[in-house]
VEXBA-684949 format. One line per 5 residues: their letters; for each residue x negated, y negated, z negated of C-alpha. Coordinates in nm, 3 decimals. Layout:
A) X Y Z | ...
***
This chain:
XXXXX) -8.861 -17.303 -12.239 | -9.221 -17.425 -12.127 | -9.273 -17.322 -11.751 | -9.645 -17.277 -11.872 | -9.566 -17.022 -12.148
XXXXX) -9.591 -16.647 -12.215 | -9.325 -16.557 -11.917 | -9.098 -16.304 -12.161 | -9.067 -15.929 -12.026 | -9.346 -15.939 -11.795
XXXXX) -9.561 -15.736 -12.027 | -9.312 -15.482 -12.110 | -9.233 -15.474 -11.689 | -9.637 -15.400 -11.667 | -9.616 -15.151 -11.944
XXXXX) -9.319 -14.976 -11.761 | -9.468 -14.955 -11.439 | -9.781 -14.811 -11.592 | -9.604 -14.541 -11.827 | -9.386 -14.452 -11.525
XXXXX) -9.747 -14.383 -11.272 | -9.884 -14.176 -11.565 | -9.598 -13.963 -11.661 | -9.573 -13.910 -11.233 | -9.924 -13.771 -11.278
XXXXX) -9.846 -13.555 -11.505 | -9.565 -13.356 -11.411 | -9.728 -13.301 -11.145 | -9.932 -13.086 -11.371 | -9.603 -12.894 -11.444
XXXXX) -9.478 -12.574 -11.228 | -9.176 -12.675 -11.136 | -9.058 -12.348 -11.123 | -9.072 -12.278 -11.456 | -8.960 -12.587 -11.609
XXXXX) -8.661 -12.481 -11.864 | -8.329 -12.560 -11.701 | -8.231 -12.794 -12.004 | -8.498 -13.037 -11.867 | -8.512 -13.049 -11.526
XXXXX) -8.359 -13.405 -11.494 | -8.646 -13.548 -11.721 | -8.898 -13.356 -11.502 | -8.719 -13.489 -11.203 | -8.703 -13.820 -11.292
XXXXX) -9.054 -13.819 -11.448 | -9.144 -13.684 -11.097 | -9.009 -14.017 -10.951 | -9.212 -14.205 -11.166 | -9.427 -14.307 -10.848
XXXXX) -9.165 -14.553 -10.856 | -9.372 -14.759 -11.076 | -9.626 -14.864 -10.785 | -9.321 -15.065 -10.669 | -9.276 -15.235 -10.999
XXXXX) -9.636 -15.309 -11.002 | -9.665 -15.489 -10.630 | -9.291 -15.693 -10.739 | -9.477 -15.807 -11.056 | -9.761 -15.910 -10.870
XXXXX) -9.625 -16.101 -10.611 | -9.411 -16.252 -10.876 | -9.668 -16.374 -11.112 | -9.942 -16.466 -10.856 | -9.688 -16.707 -10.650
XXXXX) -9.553 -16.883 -10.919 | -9.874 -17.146 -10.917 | -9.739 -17.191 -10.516 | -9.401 -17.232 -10.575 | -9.483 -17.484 -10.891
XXXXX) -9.719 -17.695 -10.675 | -9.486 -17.665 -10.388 | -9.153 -17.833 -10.607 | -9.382 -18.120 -10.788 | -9.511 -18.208 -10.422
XXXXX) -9.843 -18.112 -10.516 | -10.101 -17.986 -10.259 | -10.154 -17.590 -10.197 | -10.339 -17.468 -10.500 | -10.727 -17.426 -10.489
XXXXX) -10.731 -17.115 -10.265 | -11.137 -16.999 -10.380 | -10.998 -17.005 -10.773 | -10.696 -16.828 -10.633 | -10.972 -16.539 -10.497
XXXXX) -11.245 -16.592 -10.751 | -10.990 -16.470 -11.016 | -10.810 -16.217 -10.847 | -11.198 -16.039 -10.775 | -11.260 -16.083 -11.100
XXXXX) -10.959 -15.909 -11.179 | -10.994 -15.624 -10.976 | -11.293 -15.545 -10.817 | -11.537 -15.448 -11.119 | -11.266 -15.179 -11.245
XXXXX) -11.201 -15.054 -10.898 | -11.552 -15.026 -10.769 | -11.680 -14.840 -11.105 | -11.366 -14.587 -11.111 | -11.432 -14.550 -10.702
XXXXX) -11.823 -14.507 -10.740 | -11.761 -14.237 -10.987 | -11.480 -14.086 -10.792 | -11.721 -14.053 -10.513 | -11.992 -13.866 -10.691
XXXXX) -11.750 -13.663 -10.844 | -11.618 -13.590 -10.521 | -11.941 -13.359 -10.413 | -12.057 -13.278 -10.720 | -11.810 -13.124 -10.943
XXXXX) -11.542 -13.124 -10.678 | -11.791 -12.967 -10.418 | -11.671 -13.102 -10.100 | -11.963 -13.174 -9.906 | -12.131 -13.479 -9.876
XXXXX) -12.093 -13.576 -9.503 | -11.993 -13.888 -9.297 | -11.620 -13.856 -9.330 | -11.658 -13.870 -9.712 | -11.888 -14.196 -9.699
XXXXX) -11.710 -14.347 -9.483 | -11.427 -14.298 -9.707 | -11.583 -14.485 -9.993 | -11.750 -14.714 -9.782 | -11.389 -14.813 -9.633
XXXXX) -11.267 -14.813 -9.982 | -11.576 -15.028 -10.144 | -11.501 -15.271 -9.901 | -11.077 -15.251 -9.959 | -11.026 -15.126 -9.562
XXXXX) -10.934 -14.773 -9.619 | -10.550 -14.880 -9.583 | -10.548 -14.909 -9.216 | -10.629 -14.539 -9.121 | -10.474 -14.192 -9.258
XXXXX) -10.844 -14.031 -9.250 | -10.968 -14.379 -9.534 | -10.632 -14.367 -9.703 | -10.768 -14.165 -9.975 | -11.147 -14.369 -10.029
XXXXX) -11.212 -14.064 -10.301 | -11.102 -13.724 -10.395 | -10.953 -13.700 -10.745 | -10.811 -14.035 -10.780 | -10.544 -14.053 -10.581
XXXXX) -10.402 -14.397 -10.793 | -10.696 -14.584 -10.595 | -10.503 -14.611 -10.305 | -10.323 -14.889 -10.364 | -10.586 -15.139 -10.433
XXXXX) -10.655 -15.238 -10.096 | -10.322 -15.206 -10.057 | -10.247 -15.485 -10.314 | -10.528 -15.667 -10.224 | -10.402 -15.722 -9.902
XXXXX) -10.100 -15.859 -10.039 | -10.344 -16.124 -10.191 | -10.462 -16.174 -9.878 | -10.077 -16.225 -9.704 | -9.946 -16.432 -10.006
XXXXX) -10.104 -16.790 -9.918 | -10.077 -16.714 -9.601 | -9.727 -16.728 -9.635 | -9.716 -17.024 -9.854 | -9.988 -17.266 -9.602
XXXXX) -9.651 -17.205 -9.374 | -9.450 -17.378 -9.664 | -9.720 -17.624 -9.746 | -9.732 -17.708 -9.421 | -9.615 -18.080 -9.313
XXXXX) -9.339 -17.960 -9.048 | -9.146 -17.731 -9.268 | -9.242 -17.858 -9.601 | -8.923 -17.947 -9.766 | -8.805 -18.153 -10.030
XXXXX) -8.548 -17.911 -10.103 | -8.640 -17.653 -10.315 | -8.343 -17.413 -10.235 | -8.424 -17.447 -9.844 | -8.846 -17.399 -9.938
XXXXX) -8.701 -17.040 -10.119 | -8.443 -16.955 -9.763 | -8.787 -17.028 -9.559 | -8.939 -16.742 -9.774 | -8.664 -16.508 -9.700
XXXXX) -8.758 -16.578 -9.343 | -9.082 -16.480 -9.431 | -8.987 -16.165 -9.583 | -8.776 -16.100 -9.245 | -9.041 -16.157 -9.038
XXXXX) -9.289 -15.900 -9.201 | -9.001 -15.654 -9.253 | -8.999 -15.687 -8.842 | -9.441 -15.635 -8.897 | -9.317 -15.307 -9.061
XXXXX) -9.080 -15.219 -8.801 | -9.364 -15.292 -8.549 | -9.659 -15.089 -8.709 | -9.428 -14.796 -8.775 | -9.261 -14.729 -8.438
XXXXX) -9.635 -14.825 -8.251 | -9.873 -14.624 -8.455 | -9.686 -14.277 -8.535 | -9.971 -13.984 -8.664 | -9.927 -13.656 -8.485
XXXXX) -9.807 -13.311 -8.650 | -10.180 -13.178 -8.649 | -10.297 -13.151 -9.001 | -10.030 -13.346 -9.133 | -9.869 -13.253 -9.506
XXXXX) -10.003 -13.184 -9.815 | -10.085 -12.832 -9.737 | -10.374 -12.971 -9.597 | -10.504 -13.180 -9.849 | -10.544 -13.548 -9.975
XXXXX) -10.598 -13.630 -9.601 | -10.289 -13.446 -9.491 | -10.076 -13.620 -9.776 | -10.205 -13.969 -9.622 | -10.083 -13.843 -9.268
XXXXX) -9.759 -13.783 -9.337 | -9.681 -14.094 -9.562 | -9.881 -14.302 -9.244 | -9.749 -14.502 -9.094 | -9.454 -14.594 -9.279
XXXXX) -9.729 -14.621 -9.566 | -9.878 -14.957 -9.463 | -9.997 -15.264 -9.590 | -9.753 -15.464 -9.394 | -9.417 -15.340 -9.550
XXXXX) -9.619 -15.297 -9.906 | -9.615 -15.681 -9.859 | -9.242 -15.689 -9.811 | -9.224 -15.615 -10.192 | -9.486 -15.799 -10.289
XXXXX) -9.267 -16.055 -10.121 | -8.969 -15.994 -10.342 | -9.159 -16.073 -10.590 | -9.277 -16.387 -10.491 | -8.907 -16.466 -10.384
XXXXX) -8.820 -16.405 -10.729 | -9.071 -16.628 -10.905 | -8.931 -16.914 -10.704 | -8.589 -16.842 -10.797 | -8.691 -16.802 -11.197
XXXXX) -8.894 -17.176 -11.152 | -8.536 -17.337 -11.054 | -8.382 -17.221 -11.345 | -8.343 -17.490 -11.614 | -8.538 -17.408 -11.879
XXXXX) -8.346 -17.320 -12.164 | -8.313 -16.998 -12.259 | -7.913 -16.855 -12.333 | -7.721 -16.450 -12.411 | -7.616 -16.469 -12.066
XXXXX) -7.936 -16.365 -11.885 | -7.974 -16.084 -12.165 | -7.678 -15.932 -11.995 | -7.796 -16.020 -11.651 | -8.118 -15.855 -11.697
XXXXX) -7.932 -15.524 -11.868 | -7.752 -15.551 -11.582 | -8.039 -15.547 -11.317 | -8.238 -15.300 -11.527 | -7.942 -15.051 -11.519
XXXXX) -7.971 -15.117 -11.140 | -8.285 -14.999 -11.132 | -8.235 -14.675 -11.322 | -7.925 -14.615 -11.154 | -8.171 -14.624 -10.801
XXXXX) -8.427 -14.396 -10.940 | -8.156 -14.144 -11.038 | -8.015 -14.179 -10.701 | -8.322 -14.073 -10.567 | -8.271 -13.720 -10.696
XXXXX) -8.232 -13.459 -10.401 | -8.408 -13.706 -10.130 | -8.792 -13.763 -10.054 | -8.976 -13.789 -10.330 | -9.139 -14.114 -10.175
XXXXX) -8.771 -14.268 -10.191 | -8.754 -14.381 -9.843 | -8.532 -14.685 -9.779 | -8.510 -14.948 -9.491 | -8.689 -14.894 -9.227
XXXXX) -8.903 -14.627 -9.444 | -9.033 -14.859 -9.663 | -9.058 -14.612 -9.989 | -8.947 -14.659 -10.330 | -8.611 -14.732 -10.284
XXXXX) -8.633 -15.060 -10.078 | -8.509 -15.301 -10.088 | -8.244 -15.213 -10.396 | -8.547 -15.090 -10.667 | -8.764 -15.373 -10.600
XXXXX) -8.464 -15.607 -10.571 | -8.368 -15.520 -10.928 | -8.698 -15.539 -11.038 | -8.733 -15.893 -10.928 | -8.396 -15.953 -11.130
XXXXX) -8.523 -15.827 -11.451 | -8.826 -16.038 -11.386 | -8.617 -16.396 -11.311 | -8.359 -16.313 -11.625 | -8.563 -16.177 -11.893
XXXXX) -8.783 -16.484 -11.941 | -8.487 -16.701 -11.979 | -8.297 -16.446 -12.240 | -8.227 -16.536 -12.579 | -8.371 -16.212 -12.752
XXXXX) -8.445 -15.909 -12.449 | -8.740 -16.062 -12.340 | -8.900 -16.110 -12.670 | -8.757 -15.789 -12.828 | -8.933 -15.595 -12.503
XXXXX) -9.284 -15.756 -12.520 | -9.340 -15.569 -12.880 | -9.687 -15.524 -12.979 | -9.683 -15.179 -12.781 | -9.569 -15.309 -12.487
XXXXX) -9.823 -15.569 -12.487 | -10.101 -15.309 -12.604 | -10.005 -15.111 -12.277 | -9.977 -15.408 -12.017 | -10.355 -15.530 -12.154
XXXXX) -10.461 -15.170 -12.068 | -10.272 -15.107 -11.770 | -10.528 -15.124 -11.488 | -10.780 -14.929 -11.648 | -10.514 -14.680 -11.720
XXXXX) -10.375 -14.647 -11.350 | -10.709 -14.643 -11.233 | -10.894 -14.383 -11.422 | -10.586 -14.145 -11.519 | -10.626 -13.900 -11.208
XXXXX) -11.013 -13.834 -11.291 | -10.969 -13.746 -11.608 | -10.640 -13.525 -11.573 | -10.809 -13.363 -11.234 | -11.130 -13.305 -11.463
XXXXX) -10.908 -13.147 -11.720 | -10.760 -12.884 -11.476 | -11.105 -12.830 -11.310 | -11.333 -12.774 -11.627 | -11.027 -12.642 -11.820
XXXXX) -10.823 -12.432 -11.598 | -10.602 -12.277 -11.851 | -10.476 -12.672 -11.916 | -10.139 -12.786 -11.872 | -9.989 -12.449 -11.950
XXXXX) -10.147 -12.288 -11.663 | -10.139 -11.832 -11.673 | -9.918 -11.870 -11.988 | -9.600 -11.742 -12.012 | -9.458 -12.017 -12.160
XXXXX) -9.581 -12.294 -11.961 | -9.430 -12.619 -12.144 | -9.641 -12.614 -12.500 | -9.936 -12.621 -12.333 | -9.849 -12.866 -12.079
XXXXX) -9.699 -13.074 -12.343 | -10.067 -13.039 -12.561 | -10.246 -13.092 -12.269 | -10.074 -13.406 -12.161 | -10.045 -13.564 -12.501
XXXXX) -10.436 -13.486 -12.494 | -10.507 -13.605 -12.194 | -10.298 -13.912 -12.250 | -10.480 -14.015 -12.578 | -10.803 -13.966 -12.355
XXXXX) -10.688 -14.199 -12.083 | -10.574 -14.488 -12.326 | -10.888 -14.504 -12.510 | -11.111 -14.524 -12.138 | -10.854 -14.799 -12.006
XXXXX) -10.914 -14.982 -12.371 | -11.301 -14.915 -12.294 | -11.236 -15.042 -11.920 | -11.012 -15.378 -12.071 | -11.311 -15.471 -12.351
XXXXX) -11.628 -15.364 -12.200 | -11.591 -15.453 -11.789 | -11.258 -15.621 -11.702 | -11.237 -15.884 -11.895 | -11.608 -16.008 -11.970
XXXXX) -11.598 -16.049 -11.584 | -11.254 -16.264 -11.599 | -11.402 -16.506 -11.861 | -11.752 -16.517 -11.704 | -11.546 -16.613 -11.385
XXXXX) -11.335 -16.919 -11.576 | -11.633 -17.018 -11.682 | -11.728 -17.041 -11.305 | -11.401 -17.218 -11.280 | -11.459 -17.464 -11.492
XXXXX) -11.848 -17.542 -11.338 | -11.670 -17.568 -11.012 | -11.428 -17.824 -11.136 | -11.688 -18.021 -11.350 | -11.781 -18.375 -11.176
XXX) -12.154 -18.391 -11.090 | -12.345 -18.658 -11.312 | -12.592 -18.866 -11.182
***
C-alpha cells in the first residue's frame, strides 16, 4: 500500500465524528422527559454523541503528524514548519472567523444580549483563538457553542511540533523507530502530568457555576478539567497512532479488518458505558470523553483500517466521503442554524405539542438538510478556494529565484 495514498477509513472516521456532534445537538432539542420509553437508549446514546469532539482531535493529531513521523524514520530534517501553519490557517481560520463574526452579531441582535465589553472581549479572545484559557472566553459567541473547540485544536497545532523538535532533536533523535514512538509516550506522560497540574492549580469557584446560569456557567463547571493541555493528550494519541500505522509494512491483509471491528466495538462498547455517568464522560484525571479507552480505540481503528483488505474501502463510500468534505462547515455552523430555528420558530422540535417526537423528528430532518447544504456552501465557496490559493503560496515559496 503507498504510504502517500488515500489513508482508508479516515473519511468515514471524519464523517462519524461529525454525524455523532450533530445528532448531540439535536437531542438536545428533545425533552427528555417525554421521549417514548422504547427509545430512550438511542436518545441516550445520541446524547453522548459529544463524543465525537474526541474522534475529531485523535484524527487530527493522527493525520497532521504523520509528515513528522515520515521525515523522522527516512532521517529527513523536521518538516517546513511555516507550510505546516500556512495550511493549517488556511484550513481553519476563514470558516471559523466567518461562522464567529456572524455568531457575534447574532449574539445582540436577534439573541438580544447586550452589546458590552464582556461580549467583545469574547469574540475578540475568540478571533484571535485565546478564549480557551479562561471560563468567562470559553464560549467566544452565544449560539454556537461547537466554536469552542477551535482554539482548542489549534492549540494542539501549536503543541504538535513542539513535541516532535524534541524528537528531531540531535540528543534524543534515534535511529530506532520503535524507541522515537516510546519517546512520544513520554511525551504524552508528561502533558498528562500538564493536565494534572492545570487542574488541581486553577479550580473555578461554586459562584455562577452550571448551566443554570448560562453558556458562561456551562464553561465554569467543565473549567478546568476543560483545558487545552489534556485536549492535547488526545490529540497525542493520535499522533502516537500515526507512528505506529507508518511501521506497519505496507501490504494490506483480513487480519486488520478484524482488528479494526475489534477496536471499533471498543469504542461503542465505551460510549454505552458511559450511560448513567457525566454526560462529559470523565476519565483519567478528568480528561472527558472517556479517556484514555475512547480515544485509544479510536486511534486503533485509525492504524488498522488503512491496512484492511475491504473495511477501509467499504467505509469511505461516496457518503462517507460527501460528509468528511463537509464536515467543518457542518460542525461549525450547525448550532446557529438549529438555535435560529428554536428562536424564530418556537413551536420547532416538537415544542407545546403533545406528542413531542414528529415534530422533533420534522424539525431535525429539516434542519439537518439546512445545515448540509451551508457546510457544502462553506466547503465550495470559502474553505477551499483559500486552501488552493495557499498551495499556490506553497509552491511560490518553494520556487528557486531566477536571475
Amino acid at each position: 500500500m503507498d504510504k502517500t495514498a488515500r489513508l482508508g477509513g479516515a473519511d468515514f472516521m471524519r464523517a462519524v465524528a461529525c454525524l455523532m456532534v450533530l445528532a448531540h445537538h439535536l437531542v438536545l432539542r428533545m425533552d427528555f422527559s417525554r421521549i417514548p420509553e422504547a427509545l430512550n437508549l438511542p436518545f441516550i446514546l445520541a446524547r453522548f454523541g459529544n463524543y465525537g469532539v474526541s474522534v475529531f482531535f485523535v484524527l487530527s493529531g493522527f493525520l497532521l503528524s504523520r509528515p513528522f513521523w515520515q521525515a523522522l524514520d527516512g532521517a529527513q530534517p523536521l518538516p517546513s514548519l511555516k507550510i505546516y501553519t500556512m495550511r493549517r490557517a488556511a484550513r481553519v481560520l476563514p470558516g471559523f472567523w466567518f461562522a464567529l463574526t456572524i455568531g457575534f452579531l447574532l449574539s445582540f441582535t436577534i439573541y438580544a444580549f447586550p452589546l458590552d465589553g464582556a461580549l467583545a472581549g469574547r469574540y475578540i479572545a475568540g478571533f484571535f483563538l485565546m478564549s480557551q484559557w479562561h471560563w468567562t472566553t470559553f464560549f467566544p459567541v452565544q449560539g454556537d457553542g461547537p466554536l469552542w473547540s477551535i482554539p482548542f485544536e489549534t492549540t494542539c497545532y501549536a503543541l504538535l511540533p513542539i513535541g516532535f523538535l524534541l524528537l528531531f532533536h540531535p540528543g534524543l533523535r534515534s535511529r530506532s523507530a520503535l524507541l522515537s514512538r516510546i519517546l512520544w509516550v513520554a511525551v504524552i506522560a508528561a502533558v498528562l502530568v500538564g493536565h494534572w497540574l492545570v487542574v488541581t492549580s486553577l479550580p473555578t469557584d461554586s459562584a455562577g457555576r452550571g448551566w443554570q446560569y448560562g453558556m458562561q456557567g456551562g464553561a465554569k463547571e467543565w473549567m478546568p478539567r476543560y483545558n487545552p493541555i489534556g485536549f492535547f493528550a488526545i490529540f497525542a494519541i493520535g499522533a502516537l497512532a500515526a507512528g505506529i500505522q507508518t511501521m506497519i509494512p505496507p501490504r494490506r491483509s483480513p487480519v486488520y479488518d478484524v482488528m479494526a471491528i475489534i477496536t471499533i466495538v471498543i469504542g461503542v462498547l465505551r460510549l454505552y458505558l458511559s450511560i448513567g455517568g457525566d454526560w462529559e464522560g470523565y476519565g483519567w484525571l478528568g480528561i472527558p470523553y472517556g479517556f484514555p479507552v475512547f480515544p485509544l480505540a479510536v486511534a486503533g481503528a485509525l492504524i488498522t483500517l488503512p491496512q484492511s483488505a475491504f473495511l477501509g474501502n467499504l467505509l469511505d463510500n461516496g457518503l462517507s466521503r460527501y460528509i468528511a468534505t463537509v464536515s467543518f462547515g457542518v460542525y461549525i455552523w450547525q448550532d446557529i442554524v438549529l438555535t435560529l430555528i428554536q428562536k424564530l420558530l418556537p413551536s420547532s422540535f416538537g415544542s407545546g405539542s403533545d406528542d413531542v417526537l414528529p415534530g422533533w423528528i420534522v424539525s431535525s430532518l429539516i434542519a439537518t438538510a439546512i445545515i448540509l447544504a451551508i457546510g457544502t456552501l462553506s466547503f465550495g465557496l470559502l474553505e477551499r478556494p483559500v486552501m488552493r490559493w495557499a498551495r499556490t503560496q506553497e509552491q511560490s515559496a518553494k520556487r528557486p529565484a531566477t536571475a
